[in-house]
N, C-alpha and C positions, 0 to 999 in steps of 0.2 A: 524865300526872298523873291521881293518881284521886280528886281533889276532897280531898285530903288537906292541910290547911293549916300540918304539921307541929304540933311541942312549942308554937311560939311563931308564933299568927297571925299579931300586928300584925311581928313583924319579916319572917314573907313577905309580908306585904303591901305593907309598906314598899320591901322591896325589888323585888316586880314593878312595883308603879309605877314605880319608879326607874327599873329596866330598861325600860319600855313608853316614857318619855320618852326614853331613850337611842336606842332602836330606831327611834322616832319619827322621831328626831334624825338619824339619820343616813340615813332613808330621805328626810327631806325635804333634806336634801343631795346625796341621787342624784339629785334632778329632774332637773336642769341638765346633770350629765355625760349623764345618761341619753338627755335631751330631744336631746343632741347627737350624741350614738352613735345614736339611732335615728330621728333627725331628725323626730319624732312631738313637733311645737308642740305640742299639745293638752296634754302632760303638764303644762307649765309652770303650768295652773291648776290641780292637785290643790296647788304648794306651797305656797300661802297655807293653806288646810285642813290641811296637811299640819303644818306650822308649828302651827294653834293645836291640834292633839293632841300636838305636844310641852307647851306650855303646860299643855293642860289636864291630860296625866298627871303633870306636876312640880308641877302644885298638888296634885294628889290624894298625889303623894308626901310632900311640904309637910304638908299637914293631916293625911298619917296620922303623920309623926312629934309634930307639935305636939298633937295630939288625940287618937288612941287610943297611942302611945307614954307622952306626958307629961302628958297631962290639961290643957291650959292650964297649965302650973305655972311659972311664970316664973321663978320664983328657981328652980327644979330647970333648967329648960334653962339658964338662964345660968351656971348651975355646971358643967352639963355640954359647954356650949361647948370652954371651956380643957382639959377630959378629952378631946374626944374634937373634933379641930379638922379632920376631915371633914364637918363639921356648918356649918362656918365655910363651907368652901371650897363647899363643896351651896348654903349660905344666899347666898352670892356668885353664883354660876353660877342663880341663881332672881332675882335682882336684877339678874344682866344679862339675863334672858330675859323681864323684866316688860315694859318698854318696847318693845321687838318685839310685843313681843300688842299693846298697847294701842297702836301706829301701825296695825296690820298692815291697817285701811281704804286704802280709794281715797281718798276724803277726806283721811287724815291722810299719804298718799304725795303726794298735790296740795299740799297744806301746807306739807311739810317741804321737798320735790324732793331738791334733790341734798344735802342735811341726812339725806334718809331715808334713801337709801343708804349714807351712812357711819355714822349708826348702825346698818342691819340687816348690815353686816359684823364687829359683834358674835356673829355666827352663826359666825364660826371662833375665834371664843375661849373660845365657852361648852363646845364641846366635849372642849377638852383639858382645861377645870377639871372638867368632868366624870367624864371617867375616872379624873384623879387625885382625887375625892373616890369615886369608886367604888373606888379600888384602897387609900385610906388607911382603910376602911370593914371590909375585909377582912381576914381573919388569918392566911388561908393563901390557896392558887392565884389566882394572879393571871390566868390565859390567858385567862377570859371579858373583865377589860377592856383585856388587851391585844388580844384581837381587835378591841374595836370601836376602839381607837387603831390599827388597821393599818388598817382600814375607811374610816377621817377621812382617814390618810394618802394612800394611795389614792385617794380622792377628790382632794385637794388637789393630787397628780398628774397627776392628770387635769382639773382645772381650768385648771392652769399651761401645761399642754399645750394646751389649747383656747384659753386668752387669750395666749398664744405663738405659735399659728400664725395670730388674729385676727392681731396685729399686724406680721404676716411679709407679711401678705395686703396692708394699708393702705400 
């Protein structure tokens, strides 16, 4: 890239946030299989950190649609909800990732306990709305988010695989 922000800034920009949470997203879901294939514990504290750079870049992606996109214009986003219901499925998939930031203390994992954990397995739901609000976003080529839907899969392979062979073990 050579700092070129194309015809139309706010829509790259919107979209590399977007992209930056997705990437985010599925990096802090490699923790675990990671931390398991390379048996390196240590990893497992990046994914809390790891976690609120998803947040923080789907807020930045949040605010650049609501603010440089639409200006605060309320009655313009609410018209354009029903046009364009990638915006829905986006605003949903930011509404299940609120809650995760604002547990993601020690404190509010103390709190919750075992509350906490089934909320933060909210973490494989946001991802499939994801993609599908990234691929209903789009008007041609789909391959960048079907990669990162093969990437979630993948992982969820390898999750299944690891708490399959925990429980072969017990």
């Amino acid at each position: 890239m050579n700092d070129d922000l194309g015809t139309n800034p706010v829509e790259m920009l919107t979209h590399e946030t977007g992209l930056w949470a997705l990437r985010f997203l599925m990096i802090t879901l490699a923790i675990t299989p990671l931390r398991r294939l390379t048996k390196q514990h240590w990893l497992i504290k990046l994914r809390r950190m790891l976690g609120l750079f998803v947040f923080f870049y789907a807020t930045l992606h949040v605010i650049t649609y609501l603010w440089l996109d639409q200006f605060f214009d309320w009655a313009e986003i609410l018209r354009d909800i029903p046009k364009r219901p990638f915006i829905t499925i986006g605003f949903i998939s930011y509404m299940l990732l609120l809650p995760l930031a604002l547990t993601s203390t020690n404190a509010m994992q103390r709190r919750l306990k075992k509350r906490w954990v089934t909320l933060h397995q909210l973490v494989y739901v946001i991802p499939m709305l994801v993609v599908v609000h990234f691929i209903w976003s789009l008007k041609a080529d789909y391959s960048e988010p079907l990669l990162y839907l093969s990437i979630f899969v993948m992982l969820l392979v390898l999750r299944s695989f690891y708490n399959r062979k925990k429980a072969l073990q017990v």
